[in-house]
N, C-alpha and C positions, 0 to 999 in steps of 0.2 A: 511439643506443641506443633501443629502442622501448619504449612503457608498459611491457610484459609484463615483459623484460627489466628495467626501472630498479624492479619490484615485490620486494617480499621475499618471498622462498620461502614463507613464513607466508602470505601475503596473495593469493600467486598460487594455492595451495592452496584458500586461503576465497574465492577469486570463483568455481573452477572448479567446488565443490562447490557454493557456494551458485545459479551457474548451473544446476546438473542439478537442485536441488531446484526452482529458478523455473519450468526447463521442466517437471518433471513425469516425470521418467528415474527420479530419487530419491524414489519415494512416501512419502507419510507410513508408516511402522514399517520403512522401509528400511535393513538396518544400516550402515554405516558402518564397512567393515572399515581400519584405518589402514594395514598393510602393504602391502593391493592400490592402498589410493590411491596411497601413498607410490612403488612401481612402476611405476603410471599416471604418472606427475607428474617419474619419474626426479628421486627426492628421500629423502631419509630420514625418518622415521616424526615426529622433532621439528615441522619446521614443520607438516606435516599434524596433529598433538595441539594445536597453538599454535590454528589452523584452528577446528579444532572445538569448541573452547572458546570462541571467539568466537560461533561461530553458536550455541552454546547460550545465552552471555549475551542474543542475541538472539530466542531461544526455538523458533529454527528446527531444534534438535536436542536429546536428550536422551541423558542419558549416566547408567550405571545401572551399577553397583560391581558387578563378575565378570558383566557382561552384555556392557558395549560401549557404544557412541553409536549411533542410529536415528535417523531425520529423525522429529522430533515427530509425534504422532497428531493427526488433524484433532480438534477440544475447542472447542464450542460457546461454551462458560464462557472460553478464550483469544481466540476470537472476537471476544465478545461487549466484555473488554478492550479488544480492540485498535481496535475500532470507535470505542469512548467515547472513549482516550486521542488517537485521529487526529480527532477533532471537534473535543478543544481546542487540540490542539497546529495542525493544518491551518487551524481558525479566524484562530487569532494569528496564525499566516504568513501567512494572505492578506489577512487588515488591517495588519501588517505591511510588506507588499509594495504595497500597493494605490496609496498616492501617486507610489508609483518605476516605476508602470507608465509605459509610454508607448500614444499611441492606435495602433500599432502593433501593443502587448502585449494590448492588448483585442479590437483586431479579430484578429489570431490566433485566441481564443479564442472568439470568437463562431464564427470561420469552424470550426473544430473542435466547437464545440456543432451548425452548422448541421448537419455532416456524419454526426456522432451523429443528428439527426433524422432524416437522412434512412434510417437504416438502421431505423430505425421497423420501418416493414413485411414488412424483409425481416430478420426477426432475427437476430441471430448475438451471443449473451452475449461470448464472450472477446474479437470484435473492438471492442464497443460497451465494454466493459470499457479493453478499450487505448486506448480517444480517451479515457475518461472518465477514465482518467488523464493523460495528455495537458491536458487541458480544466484539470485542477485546478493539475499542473506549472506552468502558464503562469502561474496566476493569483496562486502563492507563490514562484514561482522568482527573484524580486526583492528577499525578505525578507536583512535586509542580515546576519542575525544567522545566521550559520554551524551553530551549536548547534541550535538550532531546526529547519532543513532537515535536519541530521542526523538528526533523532528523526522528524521527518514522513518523512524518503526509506523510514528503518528501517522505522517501520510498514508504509508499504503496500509493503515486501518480505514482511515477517510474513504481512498479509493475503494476497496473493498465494501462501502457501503454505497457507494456513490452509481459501481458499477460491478455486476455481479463479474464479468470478464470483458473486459476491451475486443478480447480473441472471438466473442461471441457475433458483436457487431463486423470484425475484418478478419475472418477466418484467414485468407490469404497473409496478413502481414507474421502469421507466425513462422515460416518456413524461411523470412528474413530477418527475425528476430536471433533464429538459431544461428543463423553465421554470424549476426554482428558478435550474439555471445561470444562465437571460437575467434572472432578478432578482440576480442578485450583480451580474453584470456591469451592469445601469442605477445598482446602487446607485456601482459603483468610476467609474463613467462622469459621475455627476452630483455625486462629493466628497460624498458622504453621510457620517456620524459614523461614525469608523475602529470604536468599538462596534458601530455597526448591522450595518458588514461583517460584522465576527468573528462578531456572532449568526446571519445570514442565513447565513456560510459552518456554522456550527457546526450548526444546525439541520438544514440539508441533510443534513450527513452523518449525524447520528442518526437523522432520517427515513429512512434506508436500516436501517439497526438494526433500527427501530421495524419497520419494515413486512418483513423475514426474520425477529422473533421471532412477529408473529403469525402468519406462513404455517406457521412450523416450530415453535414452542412457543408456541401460541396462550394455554396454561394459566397459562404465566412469564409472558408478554406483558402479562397487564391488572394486574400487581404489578412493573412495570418502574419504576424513578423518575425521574423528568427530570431530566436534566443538561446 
């Protein structure tokens, strides 16, 4: 029996939609008619409601009494959430993870930061986007505690809908992204205090935050508070 097959019709429903919103077929205010998926999917209209209820717990749809479900509108202010909550949650998993790497799991990852550098010059946001996730994968995908990788994978599904790349909006904060990377990684490399990790990873990512609210609401930006 193959994946697909051993899924439940609920759940083979919430990949396939949640696939089209990841690629971008499902824009944001796209409606979500349940009958034509239902059709599409050769399924009844139940698992596809079961579907969409889940992605809204996830906040990747919205569902609106005699309107219907829509893939959520891009929302600055969900954003801006979702950034904060993956700083702490992705901190803790990669200090978390950090003892259970192996020198393996690190050189992986430098070798996937080197590669991100080298696309420096020749920019390209969503591929530099996809190492950079990649890059972070590596460095939490050890954290032993199940819970945890669930709430970090969800996030950066969220963001991923929220925002096709951050890198798009601040081209510039990439070329600072790449050395915080090589400072995570000398701290996981040299047994540094699993605190130090968590802050170095935490900071990183709200330095991304930090530097898209001042490109894009420079006004919010100097009333932001540290977290």
């Amino acid at each position: 029996m193959s994946t697909v097959d051993a899924l439940s019709k609920s759940q083979q429903a919430y990949q396939w939609i949640k696939a089209r919103i990841a690629d971008q077929e499902f824009t944001p205010g796209y409606r979500l008619v349940l009958g034509t998926i239902a059709n599409e999917l050769d399924m009844s209209v139940v698992p596809v409601r079961e579907a969409i209820r889940q992605l809204e717990a996830e906040g990747l749809v919205t569902f609106e009494r005699n309107v219907g479900a829509h893939v959520s509108m891009v929302d600055d202010s969900q954003y801006r959430a979702s950034m904060q909550a993956l700083s702490i949650l992705e901190g803790a998993a990669t200090a978390l993870s950090a003892r259970r790497l192996t020198a393996d799991d690190v050189r992986a990852a430098r070798d996937i930061n080197e590669r991100m550098i080298a696309r420096l010059d020749d920019f390209e946001p969503r591929a530099f986007t996809a190492l950079n996730q990649q890059f972070h994968a590596a460095l939490f995908a050890r954290c032993a505690n199940p819970r945890m990788l669930e709430l970090v994978n969800a996030e950066w599904a969220r963001l991923g809908n929220l925002r096709d790349s951050t890198f798009s909006f601040v081209p510039g904060r990439a070329q600072e992204s790449v050395r915080e990377h090589e400072n995570i990684l000398v701290l996981i490399e040299t047994g540094a205090p699993l605190g130090e990790i968590e802050k170095a990873a935490r900071r990183h990512r709200s330095a991304t935050l930090d530097a898209y609210m001042i490109h894009e609401h420079p006004d919010e930006a100097l009333g932001l508070p540290a977290f």
